[in-house]
C-alpha positions as a printed NumPy array, in Angstrom:
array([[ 193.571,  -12.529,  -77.83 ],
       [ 192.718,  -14.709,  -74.78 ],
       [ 189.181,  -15.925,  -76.112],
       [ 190.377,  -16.497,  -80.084],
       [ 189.711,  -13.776,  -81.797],
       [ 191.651,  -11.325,  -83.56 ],
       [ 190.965,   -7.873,  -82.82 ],
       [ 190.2  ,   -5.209,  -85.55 ],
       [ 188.151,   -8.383,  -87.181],
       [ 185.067,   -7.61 ,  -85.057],
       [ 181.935,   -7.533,  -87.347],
       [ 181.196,   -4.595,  -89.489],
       [ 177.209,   -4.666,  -88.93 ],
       [ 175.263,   -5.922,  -86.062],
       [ 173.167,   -8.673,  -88.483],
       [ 176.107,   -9.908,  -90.227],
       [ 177.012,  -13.239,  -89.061],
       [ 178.629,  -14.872,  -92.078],
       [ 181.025,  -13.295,  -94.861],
       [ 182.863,  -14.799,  -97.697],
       [ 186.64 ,  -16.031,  -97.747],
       [ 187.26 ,  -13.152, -100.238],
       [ 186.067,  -10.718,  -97.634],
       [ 187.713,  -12.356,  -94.744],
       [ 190.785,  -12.738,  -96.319],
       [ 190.613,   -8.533,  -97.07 ],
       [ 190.11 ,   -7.537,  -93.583],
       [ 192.733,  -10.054,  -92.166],
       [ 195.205,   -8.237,  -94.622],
       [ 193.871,   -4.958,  -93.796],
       [ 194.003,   -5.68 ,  -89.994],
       [ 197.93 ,   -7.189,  -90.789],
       [ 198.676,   -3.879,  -92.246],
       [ 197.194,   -1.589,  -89.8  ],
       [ 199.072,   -3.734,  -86.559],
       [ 202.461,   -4.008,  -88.775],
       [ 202.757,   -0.387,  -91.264],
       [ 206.621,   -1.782,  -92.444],
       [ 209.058,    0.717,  -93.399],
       [ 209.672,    3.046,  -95.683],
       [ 213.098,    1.673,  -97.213],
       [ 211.337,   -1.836,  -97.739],
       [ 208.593,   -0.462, -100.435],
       [ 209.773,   -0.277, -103.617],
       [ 210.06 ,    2.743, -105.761],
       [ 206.605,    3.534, -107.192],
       [ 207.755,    5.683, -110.081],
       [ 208.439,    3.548, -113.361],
       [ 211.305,    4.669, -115.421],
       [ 210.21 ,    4.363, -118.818],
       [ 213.529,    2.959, -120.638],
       [ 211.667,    0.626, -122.53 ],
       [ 212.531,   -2.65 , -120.408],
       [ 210.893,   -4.172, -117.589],
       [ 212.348,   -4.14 , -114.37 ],
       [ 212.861,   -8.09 , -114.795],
       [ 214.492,   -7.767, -117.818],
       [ 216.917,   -5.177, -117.151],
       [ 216.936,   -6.868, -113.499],
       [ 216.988,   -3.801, -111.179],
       [ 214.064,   -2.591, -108.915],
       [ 215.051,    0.222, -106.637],
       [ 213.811,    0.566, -103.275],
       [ 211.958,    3.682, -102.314],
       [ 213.931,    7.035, -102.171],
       [ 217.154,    5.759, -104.58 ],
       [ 217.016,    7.026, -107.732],
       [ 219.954,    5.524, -109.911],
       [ 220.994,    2.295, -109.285],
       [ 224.564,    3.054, -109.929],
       [ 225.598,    3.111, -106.358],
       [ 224.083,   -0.688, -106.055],
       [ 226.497,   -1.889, -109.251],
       [ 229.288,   -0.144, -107.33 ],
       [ 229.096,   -1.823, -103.989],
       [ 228.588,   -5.526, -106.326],
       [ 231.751,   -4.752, -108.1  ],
       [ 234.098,   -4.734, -105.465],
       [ 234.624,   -5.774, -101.749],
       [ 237.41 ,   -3.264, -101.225],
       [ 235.948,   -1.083,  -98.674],
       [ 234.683,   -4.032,  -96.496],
       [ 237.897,   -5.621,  -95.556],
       [ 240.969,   -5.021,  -93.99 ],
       [ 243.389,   -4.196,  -96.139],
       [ 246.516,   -5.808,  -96.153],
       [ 248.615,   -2.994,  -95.147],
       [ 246.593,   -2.301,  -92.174],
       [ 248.293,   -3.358,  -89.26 ],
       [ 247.198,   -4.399,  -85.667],
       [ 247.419,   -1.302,  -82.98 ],
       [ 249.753,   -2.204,  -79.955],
       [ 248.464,   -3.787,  -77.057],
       [ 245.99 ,   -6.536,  -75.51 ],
       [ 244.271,   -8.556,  -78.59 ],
       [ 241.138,  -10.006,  -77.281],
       [ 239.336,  -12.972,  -78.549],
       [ 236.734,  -15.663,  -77.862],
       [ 236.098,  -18.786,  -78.976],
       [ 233.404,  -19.274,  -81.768],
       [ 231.821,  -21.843,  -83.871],
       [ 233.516,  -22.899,  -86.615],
       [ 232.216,  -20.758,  -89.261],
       [ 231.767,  -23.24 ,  -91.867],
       [ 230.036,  -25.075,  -88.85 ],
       [ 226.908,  -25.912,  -91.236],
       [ 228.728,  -26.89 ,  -94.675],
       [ 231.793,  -28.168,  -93.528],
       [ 234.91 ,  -28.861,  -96.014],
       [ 237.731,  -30.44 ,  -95.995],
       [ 239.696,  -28.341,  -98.122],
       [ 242.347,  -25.976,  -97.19 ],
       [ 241.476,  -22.344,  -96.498],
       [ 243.459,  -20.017,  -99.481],
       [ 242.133,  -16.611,  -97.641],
       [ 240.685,  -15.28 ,  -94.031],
       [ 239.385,  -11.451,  -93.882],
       [ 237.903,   -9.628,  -91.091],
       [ 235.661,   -7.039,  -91.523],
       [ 236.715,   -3.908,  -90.034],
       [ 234.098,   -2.741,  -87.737],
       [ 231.686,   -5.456,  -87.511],
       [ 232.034,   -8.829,  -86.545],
       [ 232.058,  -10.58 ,  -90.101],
       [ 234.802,  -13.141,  -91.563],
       [ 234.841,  -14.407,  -95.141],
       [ 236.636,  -17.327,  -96.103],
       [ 237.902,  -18.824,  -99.497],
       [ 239.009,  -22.298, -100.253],
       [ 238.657,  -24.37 , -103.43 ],
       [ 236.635,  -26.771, -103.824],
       [ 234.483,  -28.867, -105.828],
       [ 230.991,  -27.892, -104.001],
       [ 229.249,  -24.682, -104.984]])
């Protein structure tokens, strides 16, 4: 890439020394595709289900290899798995901890916090307070 050109977007015939945007534009995304393939769970599920609404209107659109969408309304309906749960208690011993950034950092408010939850196993906190800002 040292002299400015892409590779892969080499010409396709010896003679041709000008092509349209339309064309240019084609290989670029064809050259895109070829250096970055994506994954599998990012594609969306090819096969339409024909229940009469579009996937706008009834406002689901599955990724590739889920069939139902019922286990996607079941994480949305509840958080219960992803915090600690108030019976849970700390295990005897050292409690180690670090300083962070303020995790409101960005937003800040001046309200009082109502709730604090850690996550579990990874290192997430969620935080409510009320407030007039949305």
């Amino acid at each position: 890439m040292s002299n400015g050109k892409l590779p892969g977007l080499t010409r396709k015939d010896g003679d041709e020394s000008l092509i349209s945007g339309t064309q240019y534009v084609a290989r670029l995304r064809a050259q895109h595709a070829k250096m970055n393939p994506g994954t599998d769970w990012a594609r969306l599920d090819s096969q339409s289900r024909n229940d009469g609404l579009s996937d706008e209107e009834n406002g689901t659109v599955l990724a590739r290899g889920y069939k139902n969408d019922k286990a996607f309304d079941d994480i949305l309906r509840t958080n219960e798995d992803l915090v600690v749960k108030s019976q849970a208690k700390l295990l005897p011993g050292l409690l180690e901890y670090s300083k962070l950034v303020d995790a409101n950092a960005e937003d800040p408010s001046n309200g009082p916090i109502n709730s604090v939850q850690f996550h579990q196993n990874a290192p997430v906190v969620t935080c409510s307070w009320i407030g007039s800002e949305a």
